[in-house]
py3Dmol code that shows the C-alpha trace and the ligand (Angstrom):
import py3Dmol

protein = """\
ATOM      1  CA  UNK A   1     -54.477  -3.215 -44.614  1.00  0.00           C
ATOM      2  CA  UNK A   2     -55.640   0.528 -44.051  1.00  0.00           C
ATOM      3  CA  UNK A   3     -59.213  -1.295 -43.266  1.00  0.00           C
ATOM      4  CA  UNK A   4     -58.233  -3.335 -40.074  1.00  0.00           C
ATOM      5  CA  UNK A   5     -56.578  -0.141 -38.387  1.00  0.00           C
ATOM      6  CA  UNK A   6     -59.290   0.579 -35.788  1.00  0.00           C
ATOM      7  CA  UNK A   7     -60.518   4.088 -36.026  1.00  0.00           C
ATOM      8  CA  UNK A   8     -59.051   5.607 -32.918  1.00  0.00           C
ATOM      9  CA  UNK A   9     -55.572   4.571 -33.912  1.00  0.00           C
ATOM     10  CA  UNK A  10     -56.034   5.631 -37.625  1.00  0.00           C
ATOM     11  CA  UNK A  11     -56.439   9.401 -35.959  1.00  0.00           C
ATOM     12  CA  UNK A  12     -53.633   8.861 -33.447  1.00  0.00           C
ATOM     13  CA  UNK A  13     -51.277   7.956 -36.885  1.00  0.00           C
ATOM     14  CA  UNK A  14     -52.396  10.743 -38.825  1.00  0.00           C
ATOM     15  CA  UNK A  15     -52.230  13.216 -36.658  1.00  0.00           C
ATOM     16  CA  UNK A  16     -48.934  14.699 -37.391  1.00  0.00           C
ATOM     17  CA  UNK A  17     -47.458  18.132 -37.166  1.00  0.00           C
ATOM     18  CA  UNK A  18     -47.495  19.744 -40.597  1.00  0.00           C
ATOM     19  CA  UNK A  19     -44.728  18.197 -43.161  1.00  0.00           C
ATOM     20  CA  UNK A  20     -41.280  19.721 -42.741  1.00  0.00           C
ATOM     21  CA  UNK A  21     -41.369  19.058 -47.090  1.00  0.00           C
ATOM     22  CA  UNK A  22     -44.151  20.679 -48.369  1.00  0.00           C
ATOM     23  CA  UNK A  23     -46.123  21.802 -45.140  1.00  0.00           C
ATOM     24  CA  UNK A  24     -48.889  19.707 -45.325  1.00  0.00           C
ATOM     25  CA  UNK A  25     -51.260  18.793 -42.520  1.00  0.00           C
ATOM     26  CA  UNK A  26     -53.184  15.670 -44.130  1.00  0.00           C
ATOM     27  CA  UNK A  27     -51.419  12.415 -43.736  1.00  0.00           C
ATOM     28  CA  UNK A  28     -52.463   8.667 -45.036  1.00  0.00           C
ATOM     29  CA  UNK A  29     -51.543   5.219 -43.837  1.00  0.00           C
ATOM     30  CA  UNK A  30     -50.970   1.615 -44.430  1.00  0.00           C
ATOM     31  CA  UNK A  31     -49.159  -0.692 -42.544  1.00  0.00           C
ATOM     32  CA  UNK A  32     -45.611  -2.206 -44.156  1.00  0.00           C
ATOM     33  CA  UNK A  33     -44.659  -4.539 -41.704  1.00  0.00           C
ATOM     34  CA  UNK A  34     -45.166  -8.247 -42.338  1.00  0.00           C
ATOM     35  CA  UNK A  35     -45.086 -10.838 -39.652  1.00  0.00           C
ATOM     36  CA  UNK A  36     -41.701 -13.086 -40.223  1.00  0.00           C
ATOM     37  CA  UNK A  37     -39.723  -9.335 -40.141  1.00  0.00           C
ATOM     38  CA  UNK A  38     -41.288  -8.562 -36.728  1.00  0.00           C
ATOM     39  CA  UNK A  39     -40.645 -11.760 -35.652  1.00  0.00           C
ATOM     40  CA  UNK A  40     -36.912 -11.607 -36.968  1.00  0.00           C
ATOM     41  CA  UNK A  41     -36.549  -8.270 -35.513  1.00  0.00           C
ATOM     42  CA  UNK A  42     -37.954  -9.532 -32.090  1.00  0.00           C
ATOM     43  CA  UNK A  43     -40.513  -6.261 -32.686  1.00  0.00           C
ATOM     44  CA  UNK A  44     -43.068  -5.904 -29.774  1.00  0.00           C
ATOM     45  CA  UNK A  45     -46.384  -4.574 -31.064  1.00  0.00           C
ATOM     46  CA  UNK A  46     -46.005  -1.248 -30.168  1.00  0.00           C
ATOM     47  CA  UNK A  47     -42.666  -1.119 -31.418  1.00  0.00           C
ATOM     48  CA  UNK A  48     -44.026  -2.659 -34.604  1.00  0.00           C
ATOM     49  CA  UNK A  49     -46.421   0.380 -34.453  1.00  0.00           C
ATOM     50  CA  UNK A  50     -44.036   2.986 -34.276  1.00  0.00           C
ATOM     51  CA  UNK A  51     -41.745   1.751 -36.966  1.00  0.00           C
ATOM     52  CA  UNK A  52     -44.932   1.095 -39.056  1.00  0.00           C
ATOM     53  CA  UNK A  53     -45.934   4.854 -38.854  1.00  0.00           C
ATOM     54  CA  UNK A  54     -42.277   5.639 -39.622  1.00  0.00           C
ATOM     55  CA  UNK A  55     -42.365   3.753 -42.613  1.00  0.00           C
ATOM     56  CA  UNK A  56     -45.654   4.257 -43.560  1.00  0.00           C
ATOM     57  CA  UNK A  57     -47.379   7.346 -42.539  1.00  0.00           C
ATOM     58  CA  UNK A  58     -47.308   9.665 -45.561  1.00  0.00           C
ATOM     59  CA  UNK A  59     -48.295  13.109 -45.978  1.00  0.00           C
ATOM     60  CA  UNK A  60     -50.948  13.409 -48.899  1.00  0.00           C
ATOM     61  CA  UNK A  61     -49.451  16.825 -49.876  1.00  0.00           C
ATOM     62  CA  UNK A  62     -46.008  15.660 -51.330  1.00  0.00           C
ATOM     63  CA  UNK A  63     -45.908  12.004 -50.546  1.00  0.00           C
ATOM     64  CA  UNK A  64     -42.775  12.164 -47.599  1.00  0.00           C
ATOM     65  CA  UNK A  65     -43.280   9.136 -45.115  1.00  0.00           C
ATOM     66  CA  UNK A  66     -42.221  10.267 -41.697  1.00  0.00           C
ATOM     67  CA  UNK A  67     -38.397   9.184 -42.052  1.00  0.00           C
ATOM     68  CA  UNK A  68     -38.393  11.254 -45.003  1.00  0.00           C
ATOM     69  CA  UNK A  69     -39.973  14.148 -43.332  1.00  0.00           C
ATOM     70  CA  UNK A  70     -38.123  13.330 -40.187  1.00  0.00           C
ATOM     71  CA  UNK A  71     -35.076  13.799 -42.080  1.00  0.00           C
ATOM     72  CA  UNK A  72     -36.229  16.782 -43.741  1.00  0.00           C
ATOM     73  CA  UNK A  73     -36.475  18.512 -40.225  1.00  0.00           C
ATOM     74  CA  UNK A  74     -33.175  17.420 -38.944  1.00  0.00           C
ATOM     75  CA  UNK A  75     -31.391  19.490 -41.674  1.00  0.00           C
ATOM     76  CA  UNK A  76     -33.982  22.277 -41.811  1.00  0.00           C
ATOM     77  CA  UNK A  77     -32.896  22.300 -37.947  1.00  0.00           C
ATOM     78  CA  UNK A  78     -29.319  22.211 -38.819  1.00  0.00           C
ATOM     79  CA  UNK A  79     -29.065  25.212 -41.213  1.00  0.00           C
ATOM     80  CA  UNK A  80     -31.677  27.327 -38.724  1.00  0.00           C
ATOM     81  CA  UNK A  81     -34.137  27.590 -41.633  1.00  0.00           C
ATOM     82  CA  UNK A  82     -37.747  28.076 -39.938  1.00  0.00           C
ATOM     83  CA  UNK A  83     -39.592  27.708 -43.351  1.00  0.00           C
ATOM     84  CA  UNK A  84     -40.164  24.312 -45.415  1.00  0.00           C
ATOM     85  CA  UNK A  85     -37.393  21.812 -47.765  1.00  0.00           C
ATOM     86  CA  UNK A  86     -39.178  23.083 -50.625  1.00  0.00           C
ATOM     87  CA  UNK A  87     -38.769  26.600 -49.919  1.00  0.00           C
ATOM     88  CA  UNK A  88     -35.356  26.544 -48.433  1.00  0.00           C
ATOM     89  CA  UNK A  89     -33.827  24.544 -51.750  1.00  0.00           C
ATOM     90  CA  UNK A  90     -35.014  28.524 -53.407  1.00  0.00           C
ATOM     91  CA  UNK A  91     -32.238  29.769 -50.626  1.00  0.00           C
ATOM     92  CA  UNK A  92     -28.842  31.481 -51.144  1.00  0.00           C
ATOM     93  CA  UNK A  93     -27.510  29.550 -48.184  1.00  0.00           C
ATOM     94  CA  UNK A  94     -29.137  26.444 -49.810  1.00  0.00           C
ATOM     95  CA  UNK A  95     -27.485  26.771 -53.159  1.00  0.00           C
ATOM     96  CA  UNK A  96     -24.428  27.242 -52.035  1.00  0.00           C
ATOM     97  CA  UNK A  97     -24.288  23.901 -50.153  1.00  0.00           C
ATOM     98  CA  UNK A  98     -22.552  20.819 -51.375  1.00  0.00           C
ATOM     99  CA  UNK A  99     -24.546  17.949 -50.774  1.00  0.00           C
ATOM    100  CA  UNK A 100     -24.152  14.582 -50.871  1.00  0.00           C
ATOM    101  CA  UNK A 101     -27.289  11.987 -51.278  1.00  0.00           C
ATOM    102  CA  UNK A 102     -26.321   8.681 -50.857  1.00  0.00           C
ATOM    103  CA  UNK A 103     -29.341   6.440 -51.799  1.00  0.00           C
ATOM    104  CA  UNK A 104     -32.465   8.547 -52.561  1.00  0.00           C
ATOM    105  CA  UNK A 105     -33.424   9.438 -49.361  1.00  0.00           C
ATOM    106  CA  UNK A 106     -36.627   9.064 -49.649  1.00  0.00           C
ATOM    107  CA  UNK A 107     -38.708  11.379 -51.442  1.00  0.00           C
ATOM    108  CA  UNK A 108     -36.556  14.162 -50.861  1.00  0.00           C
ATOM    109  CA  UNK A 109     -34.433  13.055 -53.987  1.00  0.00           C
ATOM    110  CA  UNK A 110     -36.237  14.811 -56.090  1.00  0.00           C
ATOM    111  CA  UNK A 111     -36.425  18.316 -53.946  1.00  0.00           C
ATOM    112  CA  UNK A 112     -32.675  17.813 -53.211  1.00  0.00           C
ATOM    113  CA  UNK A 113     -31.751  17.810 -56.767  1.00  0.00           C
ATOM    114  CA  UNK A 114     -32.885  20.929 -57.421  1.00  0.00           C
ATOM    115  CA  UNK A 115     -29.829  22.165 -55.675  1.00  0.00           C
ATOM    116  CA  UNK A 116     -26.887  23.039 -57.931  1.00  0.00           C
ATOM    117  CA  UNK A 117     -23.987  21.383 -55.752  1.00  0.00           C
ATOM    118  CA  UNK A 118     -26.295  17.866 -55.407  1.00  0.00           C
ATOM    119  CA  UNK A 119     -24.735  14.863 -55.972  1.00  0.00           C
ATOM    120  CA  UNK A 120     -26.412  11.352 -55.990  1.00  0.00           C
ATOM    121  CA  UNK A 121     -24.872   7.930 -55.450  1.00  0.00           C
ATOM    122  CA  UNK A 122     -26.239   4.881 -54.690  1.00  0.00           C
ATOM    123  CA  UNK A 123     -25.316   2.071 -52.810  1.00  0.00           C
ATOM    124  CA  UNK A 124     -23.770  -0.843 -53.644  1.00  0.00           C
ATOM    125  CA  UNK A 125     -22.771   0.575 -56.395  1.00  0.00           C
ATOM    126  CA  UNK A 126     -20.943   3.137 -54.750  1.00  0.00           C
ATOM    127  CA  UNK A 127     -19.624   1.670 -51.284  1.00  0.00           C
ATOM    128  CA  UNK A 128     -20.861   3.805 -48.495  1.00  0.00           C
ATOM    129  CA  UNK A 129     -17.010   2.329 -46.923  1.00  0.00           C
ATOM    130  CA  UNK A 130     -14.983   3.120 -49.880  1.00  0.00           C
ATOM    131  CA  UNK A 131     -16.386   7.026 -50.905  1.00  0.00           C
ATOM    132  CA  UNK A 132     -14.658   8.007 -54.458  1.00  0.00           C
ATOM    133  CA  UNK A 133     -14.944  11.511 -53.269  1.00  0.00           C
ATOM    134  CA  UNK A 134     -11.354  13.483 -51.469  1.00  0.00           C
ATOM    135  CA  UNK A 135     -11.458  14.440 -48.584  1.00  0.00           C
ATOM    136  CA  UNK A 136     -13.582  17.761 -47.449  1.00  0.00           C
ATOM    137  CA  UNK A 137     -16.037  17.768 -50.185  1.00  0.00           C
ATOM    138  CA  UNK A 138     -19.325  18.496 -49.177  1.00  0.00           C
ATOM    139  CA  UNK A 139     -21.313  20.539 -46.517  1.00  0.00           C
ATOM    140  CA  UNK A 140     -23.978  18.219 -46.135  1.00  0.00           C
ATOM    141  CA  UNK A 141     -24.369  14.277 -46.462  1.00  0.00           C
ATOM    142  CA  UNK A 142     -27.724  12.365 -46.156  1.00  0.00           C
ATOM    143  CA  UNK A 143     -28.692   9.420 -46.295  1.00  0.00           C
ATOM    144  CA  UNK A 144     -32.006   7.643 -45.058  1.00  0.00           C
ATOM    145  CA  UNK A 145     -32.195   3.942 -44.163  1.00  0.00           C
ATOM    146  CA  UNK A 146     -28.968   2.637 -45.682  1.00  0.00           C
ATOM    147  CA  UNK A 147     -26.667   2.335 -43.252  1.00  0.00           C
ATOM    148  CA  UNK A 148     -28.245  -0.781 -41.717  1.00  0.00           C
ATOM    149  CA  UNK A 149     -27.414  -2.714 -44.486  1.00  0.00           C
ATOM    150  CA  UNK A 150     -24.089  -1.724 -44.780  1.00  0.00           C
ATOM    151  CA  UNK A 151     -21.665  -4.677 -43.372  1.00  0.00           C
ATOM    152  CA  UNK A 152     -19.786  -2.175 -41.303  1.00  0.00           C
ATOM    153  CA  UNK A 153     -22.011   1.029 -40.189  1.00  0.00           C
ATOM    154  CA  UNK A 154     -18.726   2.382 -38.474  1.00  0.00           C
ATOM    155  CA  UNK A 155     -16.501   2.620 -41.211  1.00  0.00           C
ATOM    156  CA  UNK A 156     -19.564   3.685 -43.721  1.00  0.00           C
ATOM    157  CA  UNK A 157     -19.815   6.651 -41.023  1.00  0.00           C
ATOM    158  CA  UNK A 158     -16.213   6.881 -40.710  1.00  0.00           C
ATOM    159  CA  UNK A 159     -16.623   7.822 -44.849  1.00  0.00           C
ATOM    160  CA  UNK A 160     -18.992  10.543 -44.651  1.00  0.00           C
ATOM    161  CA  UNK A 161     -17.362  12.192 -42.363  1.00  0.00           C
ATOM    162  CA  UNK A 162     -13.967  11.958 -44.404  1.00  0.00           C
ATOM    163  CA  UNK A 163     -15.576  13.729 -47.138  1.00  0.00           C
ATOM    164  CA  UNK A 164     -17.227  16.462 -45.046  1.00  0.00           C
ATOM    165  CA  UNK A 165     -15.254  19.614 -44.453  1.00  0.00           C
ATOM    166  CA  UNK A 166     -15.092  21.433 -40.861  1.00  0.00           C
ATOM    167  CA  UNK A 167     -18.539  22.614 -39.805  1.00  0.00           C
ATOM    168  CA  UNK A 168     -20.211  19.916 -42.000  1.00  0.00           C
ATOM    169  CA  UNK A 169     -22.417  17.275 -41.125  1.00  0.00           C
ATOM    170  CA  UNK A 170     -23.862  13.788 -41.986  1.00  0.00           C
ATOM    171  CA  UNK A 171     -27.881  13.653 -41.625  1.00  0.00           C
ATOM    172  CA  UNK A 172     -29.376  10.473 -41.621  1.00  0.00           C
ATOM    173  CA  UNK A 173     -31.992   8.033 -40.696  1.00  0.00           C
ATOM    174  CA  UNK A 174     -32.237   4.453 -39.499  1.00  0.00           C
ATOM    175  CA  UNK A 175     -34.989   2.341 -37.740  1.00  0.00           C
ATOM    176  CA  UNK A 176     -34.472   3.108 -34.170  1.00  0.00           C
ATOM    177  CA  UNK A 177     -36.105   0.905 -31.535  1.00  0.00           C
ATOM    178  CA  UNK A 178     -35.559   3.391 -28.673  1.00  0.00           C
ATOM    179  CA  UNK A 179     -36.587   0.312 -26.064  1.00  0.00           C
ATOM    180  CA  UNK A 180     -33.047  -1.755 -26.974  1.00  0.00           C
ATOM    181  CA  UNK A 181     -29.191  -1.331 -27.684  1.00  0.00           C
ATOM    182  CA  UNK A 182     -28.398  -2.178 -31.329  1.00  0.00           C
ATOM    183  CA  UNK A 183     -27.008  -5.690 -32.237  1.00  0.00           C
ATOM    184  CA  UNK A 184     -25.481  -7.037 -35.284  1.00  0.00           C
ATOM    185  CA  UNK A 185     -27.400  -9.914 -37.106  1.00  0.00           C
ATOM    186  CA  UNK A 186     -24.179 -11.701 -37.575  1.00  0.00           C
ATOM    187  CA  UNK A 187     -24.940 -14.755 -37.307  1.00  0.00           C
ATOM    188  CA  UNK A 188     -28.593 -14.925 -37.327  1.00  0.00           C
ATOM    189  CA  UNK A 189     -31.127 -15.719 -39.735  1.00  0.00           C
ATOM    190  CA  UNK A 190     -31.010 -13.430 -42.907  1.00  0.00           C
ATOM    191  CA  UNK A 191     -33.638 -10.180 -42.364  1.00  0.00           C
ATOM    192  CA  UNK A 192     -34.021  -8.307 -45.802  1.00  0.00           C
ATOM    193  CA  UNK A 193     -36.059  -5.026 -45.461  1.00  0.00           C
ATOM    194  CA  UNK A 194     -38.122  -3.527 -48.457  1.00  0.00           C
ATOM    195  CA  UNK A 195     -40.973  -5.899 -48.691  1.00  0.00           C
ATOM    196  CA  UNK A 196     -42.111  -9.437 -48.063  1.00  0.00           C
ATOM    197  CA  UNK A 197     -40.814 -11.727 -50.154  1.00  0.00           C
ATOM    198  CA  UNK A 198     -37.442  -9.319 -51.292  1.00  0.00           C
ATOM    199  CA  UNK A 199     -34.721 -11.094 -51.578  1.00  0.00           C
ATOM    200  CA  UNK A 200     -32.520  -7.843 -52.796  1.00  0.00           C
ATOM    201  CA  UNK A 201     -29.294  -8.388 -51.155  1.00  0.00           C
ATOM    202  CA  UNK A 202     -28.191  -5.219 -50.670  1.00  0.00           C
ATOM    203  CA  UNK A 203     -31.837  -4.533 -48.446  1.00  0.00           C
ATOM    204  CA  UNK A 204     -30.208  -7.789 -46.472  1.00  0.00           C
ATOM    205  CA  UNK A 205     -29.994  -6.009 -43.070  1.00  0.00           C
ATOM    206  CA  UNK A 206     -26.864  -5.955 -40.880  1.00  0.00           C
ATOM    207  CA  UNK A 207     -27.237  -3.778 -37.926  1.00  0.00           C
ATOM    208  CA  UNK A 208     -30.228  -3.354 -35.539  1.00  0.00           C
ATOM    209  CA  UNK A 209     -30.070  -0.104 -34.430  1.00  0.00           C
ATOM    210  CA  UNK A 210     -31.307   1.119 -30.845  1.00  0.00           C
ATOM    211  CA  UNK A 211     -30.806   3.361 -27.641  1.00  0.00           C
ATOM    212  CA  UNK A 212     -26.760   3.701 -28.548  1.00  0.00           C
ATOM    213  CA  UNK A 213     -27.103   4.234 -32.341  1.00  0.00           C
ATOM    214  CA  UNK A 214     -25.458   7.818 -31.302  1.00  0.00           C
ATOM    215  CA  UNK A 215     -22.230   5.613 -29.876  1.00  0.00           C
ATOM    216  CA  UNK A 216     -21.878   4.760 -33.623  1.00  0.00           C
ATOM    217  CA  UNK A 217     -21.502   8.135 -34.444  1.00  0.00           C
ATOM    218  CA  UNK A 218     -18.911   9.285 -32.135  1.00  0.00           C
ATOM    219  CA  UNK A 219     -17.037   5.856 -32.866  1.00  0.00           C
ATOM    220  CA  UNK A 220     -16.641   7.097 -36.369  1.00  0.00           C
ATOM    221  CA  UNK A 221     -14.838  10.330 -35.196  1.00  0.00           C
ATOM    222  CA  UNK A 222     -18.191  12.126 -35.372  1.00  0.00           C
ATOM    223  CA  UNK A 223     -17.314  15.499 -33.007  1.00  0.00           C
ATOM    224  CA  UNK A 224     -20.968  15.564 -31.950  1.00  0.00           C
ATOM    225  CA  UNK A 225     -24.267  13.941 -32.358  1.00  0.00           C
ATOM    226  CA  UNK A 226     -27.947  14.977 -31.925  1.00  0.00           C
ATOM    227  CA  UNK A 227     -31.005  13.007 -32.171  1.00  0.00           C
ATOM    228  CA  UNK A 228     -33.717  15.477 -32.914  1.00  0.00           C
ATOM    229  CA  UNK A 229     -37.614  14.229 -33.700  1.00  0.00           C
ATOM    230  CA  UNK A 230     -40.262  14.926 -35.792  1.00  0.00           C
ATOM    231  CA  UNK A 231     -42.438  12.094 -33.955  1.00  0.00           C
ATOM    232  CA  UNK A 232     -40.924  10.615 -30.837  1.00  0.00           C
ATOM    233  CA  UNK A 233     -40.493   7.277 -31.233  1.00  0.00           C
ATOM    234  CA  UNK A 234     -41.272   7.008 -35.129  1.00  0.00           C
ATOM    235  CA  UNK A 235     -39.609   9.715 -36.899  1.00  0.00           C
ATOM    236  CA  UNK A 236     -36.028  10.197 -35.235  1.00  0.00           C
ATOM    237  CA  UNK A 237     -33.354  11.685 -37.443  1.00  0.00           C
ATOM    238  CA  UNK A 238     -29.426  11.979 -36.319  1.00  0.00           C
ATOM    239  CA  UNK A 239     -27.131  15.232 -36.774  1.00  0.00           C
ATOM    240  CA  UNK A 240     -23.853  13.705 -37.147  1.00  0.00           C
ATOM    241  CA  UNK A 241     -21.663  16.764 -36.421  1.00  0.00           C
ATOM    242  CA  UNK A 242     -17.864  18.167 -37.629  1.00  0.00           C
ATOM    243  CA  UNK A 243     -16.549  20.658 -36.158  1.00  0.00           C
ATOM    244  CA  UNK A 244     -15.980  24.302 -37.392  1.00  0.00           C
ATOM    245  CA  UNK A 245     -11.965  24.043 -36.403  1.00  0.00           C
ATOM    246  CA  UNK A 246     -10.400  20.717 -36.759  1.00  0.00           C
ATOM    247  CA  UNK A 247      -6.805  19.953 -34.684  1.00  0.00           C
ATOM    248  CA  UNK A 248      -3.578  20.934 -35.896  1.00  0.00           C
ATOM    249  CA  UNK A 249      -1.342  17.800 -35.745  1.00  0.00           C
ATOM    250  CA  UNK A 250       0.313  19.348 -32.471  1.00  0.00           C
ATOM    251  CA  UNK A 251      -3.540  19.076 -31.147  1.00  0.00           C
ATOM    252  CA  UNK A 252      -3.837  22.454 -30.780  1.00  0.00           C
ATOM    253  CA  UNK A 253      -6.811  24.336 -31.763  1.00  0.00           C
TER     254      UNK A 253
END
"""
ligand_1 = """\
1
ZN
Zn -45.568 16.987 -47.529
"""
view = py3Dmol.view(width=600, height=400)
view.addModel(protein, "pdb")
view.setStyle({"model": 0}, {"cartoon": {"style": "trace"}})
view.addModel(ligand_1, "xyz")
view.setStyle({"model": 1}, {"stick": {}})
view.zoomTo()
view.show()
């Protein structure tokens, strides 16, 4: 499809800041939308543009699409590091972090694992709303266009933050159409992600995420959330946030 993108907006979509993964500056793209998910999702075209960039816009260097890279800066943000993934996984501070991946997150898997406290899970298999980790486990959770497809994105969010200790947070990604409030597709047609044609259940979409995807957040106990961008609209991340003290039961602090 790269051949009907009209020159102009080729530029406009490749013109990125340099990767937050490798630091790249050369980007490629193909559209991954298909026409009865646009229509499902009640997509205009430029929102169809936006999430097409965030899906697939791709930095030549390492391969990141700008979720992945979008989620790449949110946690370079997070832990102050003002250098690349790949160089801050060769950190002190890095490999002392316990971090949960749930679902590759893109194609930071691979640059994530390199860290000695890394843990992968995937879901289904391992139900976002049912973690088999205690309580106060890790430093750091990600995860990158999962939680819309799990039934109930509360108590999924409720779950990382159960297994983050104080001063931890959940990073993560979901399609965001900024113009909107999120709905469930309860009761509507069946929407799968991934590609045309998928019929992978656990792709089957449940929440449409938009303006108030940061009420989700704070629903599930969250004690702060940030929406930082790579790209405004295309590549939004969240910083779900715990706080460094937590209550005592008398609510003191
Ligand atoms: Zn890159």
């Amino acid at each position: 499809m790269v051949s009907t993108i009209k020159k102009e907006t080729m530029n406009e979509r490749t013109t990125l800041s340099p990767c937050r993964v490798c630091g790249g500056d050369a980007f490629t793209h193909h559209d991954v939308l298909w026409s009865e998910l646009i229509a499902q999702w009640g997509l205009s075209s430029g929102e169809a543009e936006y999430i097409n960039v965030q899906q697939g816009t791709s930095c030549t260097g390492c391969g990141s699409n700008v979720r992945s890279i979008a989620l790449a800066d949110a946690l370079l943000r997070w832990t102050r590091a003002a250098m690349t993934l790949k160089e801050w996984v060769d950190t002190a501070a890095a490999r002392r972090c316990d971090i949960l991946e749930i679902n590759e997150a893109g194609t930071l898997s691979g640059t994530l694992s390199l860290l000695p406290g890394h843990r992968l899970v995937r879901y289904p298999e391992c139900d976002m709303m049912t973690l088999p980790f205690e309580a106060r486990s890790f430093d750091v959770v990600v995860h990158s266009d999962t939680l819309e497809h799990v039934p109930d994105a509360t108590r999924g969010l409720r779950e990382c933050r159960r297994v983050l200790r104080p001063g931890g947070a959940c990073l993560f990604t979901v399609p965001v159409v900024v113009g909107r409030l999120t709905r469930g597709r309860q009761g509507l047609p069946v929407s799968v992600h991934g590609s045309e044609g998928c019929t992978d259940a656990s792709l089957t979409v449940h929440t449409e995420f938009g303006a108030d995807v940061w009420c989700r957040v704070l629903e599930s106990g969250f004690d702060e959330c940030r929406i930082v961008p790579y790209r405004y609209p295309a590549g939004l991340a969240l910083i779900a946030q715990v706080a460094e003290s937590i209550p005592t039961e008398g609510g003191q602090w």
